[in-house]
C-alpha positions in Angstrom: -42.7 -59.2 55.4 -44.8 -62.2 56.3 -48.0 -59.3 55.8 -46.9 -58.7 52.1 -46.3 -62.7 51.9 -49.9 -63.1 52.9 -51.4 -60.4 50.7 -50.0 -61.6 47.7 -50.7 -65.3 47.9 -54.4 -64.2 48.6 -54.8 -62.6 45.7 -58.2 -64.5 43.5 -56.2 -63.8 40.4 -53.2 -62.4 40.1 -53.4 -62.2 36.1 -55.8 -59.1 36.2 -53.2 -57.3 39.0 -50.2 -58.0 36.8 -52.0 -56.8 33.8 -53.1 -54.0 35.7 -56.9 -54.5 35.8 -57.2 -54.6 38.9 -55.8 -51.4 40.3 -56.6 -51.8 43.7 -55.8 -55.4 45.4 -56.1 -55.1 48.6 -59.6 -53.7 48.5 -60.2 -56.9 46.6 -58.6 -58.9 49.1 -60.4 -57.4 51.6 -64.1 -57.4 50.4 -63.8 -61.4 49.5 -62.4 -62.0 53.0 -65.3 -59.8 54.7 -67.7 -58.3 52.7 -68.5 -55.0 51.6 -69.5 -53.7 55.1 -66.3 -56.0 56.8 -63.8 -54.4 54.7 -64.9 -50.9 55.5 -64.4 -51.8 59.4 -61.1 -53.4 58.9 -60.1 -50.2 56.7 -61.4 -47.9 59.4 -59.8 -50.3 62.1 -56.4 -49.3 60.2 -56.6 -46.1 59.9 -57.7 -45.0 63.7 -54.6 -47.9 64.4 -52.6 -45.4 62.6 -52.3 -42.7 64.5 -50.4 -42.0 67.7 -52.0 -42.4 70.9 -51.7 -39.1 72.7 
């Protein structure tokens, strides 16, 4: 909950996602916060983080 809480009140402008121009807002989020190359590590930090250890 606080996750969602976070993501939303770091939104840079939260007219274009209610009006639907901006169709992805966590990619947004993410390449302000770290960059092009940064949000691409934090994605792929996700996604490995996602699957069960064995």
């Amino acid at each position: 909950m606080f996750a969602c809480l976070a993501l939303i009140l770091s939104v840079p402008d939260i007219a274009k996602v209610l009006a639907g121009e901006d169709t992805d807002p966590v990619a947004t989020i993410l390449a302000n916060a770290f960059g092009p190359v940064g949000s691409r590590l934090v994605m792929a930090v996700v996604m490995v983080s996602s699957f069960p250890a064995s």
